[in-house]
C-alpha positions in Angstrom: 24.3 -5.3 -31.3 25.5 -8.8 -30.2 29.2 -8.6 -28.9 32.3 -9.8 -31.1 34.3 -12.0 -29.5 38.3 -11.4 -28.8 40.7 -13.3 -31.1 44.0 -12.6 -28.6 44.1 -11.2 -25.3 43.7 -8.1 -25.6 43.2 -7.3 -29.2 39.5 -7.4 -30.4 38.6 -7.5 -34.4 36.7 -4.7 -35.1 35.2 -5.0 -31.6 32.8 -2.1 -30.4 33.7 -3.2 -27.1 35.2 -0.4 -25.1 39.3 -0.4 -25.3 40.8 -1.3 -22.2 41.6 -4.9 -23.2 39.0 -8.1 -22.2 39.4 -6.9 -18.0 36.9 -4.1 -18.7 34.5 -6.2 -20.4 34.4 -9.2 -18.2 32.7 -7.5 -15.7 29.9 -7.2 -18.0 26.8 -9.7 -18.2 25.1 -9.7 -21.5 21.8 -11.6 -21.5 19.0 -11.8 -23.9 15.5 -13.3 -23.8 14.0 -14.7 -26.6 10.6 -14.2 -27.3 9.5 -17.6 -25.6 11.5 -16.6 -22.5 9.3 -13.7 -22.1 6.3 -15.6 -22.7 7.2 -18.1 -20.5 7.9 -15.3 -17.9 4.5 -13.5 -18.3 2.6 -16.8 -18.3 4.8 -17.7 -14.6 4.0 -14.7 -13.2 0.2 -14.7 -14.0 0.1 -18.2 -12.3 1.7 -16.7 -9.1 -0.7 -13.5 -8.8 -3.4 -16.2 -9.6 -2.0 -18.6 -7.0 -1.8 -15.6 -4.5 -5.3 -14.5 -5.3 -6.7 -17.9 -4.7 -4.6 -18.2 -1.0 -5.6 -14.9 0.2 -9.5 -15.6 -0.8 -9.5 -18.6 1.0 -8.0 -17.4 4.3 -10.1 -14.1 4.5 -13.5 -16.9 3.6 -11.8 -19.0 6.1 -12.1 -16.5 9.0 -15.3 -14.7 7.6 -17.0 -18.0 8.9 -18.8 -17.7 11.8 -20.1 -21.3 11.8 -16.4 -23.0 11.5 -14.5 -23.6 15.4 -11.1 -22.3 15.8 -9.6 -25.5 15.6 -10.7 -26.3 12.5 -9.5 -22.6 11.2 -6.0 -23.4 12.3 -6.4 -27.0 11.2 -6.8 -25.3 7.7 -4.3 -22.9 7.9 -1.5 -25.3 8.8 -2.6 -27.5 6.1 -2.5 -24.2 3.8 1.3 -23.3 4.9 2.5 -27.1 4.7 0.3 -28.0 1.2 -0.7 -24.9 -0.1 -2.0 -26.2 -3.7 -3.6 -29.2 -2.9 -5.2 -27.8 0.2 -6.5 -24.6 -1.8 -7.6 -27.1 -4.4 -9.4 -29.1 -1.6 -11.0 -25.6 0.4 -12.3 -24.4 -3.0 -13.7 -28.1 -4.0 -15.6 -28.5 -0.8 -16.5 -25.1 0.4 -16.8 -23.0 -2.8 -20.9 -22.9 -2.7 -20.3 -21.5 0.8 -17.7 -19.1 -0.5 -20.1 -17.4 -2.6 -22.9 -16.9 -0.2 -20.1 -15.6 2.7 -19.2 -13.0 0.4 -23.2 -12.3 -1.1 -23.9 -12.0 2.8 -21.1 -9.5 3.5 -21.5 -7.4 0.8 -25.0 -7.5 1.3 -24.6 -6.0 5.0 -22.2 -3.6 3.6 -24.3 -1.9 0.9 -27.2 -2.2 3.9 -25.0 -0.4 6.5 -23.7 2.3 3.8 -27.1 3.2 2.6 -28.4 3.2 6.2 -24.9 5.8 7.0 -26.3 8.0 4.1 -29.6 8.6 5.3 -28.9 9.7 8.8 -26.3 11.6 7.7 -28.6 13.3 5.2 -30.6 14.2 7.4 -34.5 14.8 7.2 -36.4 16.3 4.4 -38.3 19.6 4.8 -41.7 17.7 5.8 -40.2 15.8 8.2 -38.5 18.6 10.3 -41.7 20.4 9.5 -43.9 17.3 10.9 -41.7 17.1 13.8 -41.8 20.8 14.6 -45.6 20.6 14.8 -45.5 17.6 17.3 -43.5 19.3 19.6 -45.7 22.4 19.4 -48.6 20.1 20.1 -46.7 18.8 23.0 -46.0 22.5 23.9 -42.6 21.5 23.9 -42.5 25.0 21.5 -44.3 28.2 21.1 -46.5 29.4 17.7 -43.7 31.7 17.0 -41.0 29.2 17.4 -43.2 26.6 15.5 -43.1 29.8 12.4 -39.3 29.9 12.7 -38.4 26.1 12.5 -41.2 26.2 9.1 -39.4 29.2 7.5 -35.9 27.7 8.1 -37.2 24.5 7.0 -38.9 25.7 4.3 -35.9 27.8 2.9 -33.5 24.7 2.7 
């Protein structure tokens, strides 16, 4: 409900304004967006989470690098902090291919590490420990009736 404005000081024309004269209302800031201003707000802010996205992908690539010196890092950086769109717009221009195959490489080696995490965590099946219980009682590293005990245990997992 859009406020009425006062005619005289003090004395509003069918105001819904609280009484208490124009001192109580002044204190108040109305404003309203219009549809556009919303738009244009959404549309501002999806450029800056963009923008940000774009910054902090190029700084984590930038020090993922193995093959790129130190000074050249910090050569890029400072160029980042003083010229941040251009020299985004430059990084991604001349170093996107290599972007891409950082972050194939990476994840790569991740998945590689986690699978090889899982299986020696898992453990051994039952024919392994088996197969290895009957090398050590070849060795004589183990008796026949310790040999029976490691099979039944492994067995009954």
């Amino acid at each position: 409900m859009p406020l009425t404005r006062l005619t005289k000081v003090g004395a509003a024309a069918a105001s819904p304004l609280p009484a208490g004269g124009p001192s109580s209302v002044s204190s108040r800031k109305w404003c309203y967006m219009s549809f556009l201003d919303v738009l244009w707000a959404m549309l501002v802010g999806f450029a800056l989470v963009a923008y940000l996205m774009i910054m902090f992908s190029v700084i984590v690539d930038l020090f993922r690098d193995d093959s790129t010196s130190g000074w050249l890092k910090a050569v890029w950086v400072v160029c980042l902090i003083l010229f941040p769109l251009l020299t985004s717009l430059v990084y991604l221009i001349a170093r996107g291919n290599g972007m891409a195959a950082r972050s194939a490489a990476t994840s790569k080696k991740v998945e590689e590490q986690t699978e090889e995490y899982i299986r020696s965590v898992a453990g051994s099946g039952p024919a392994a420990e088996i197969a290895h219980a009957h090398r050590l009682l070849e060795q004589g590293a183990i008796s026949e009736s310790e040999y029976e005990a490691l099979k039944a245990r492994a067995i009954a997992v």
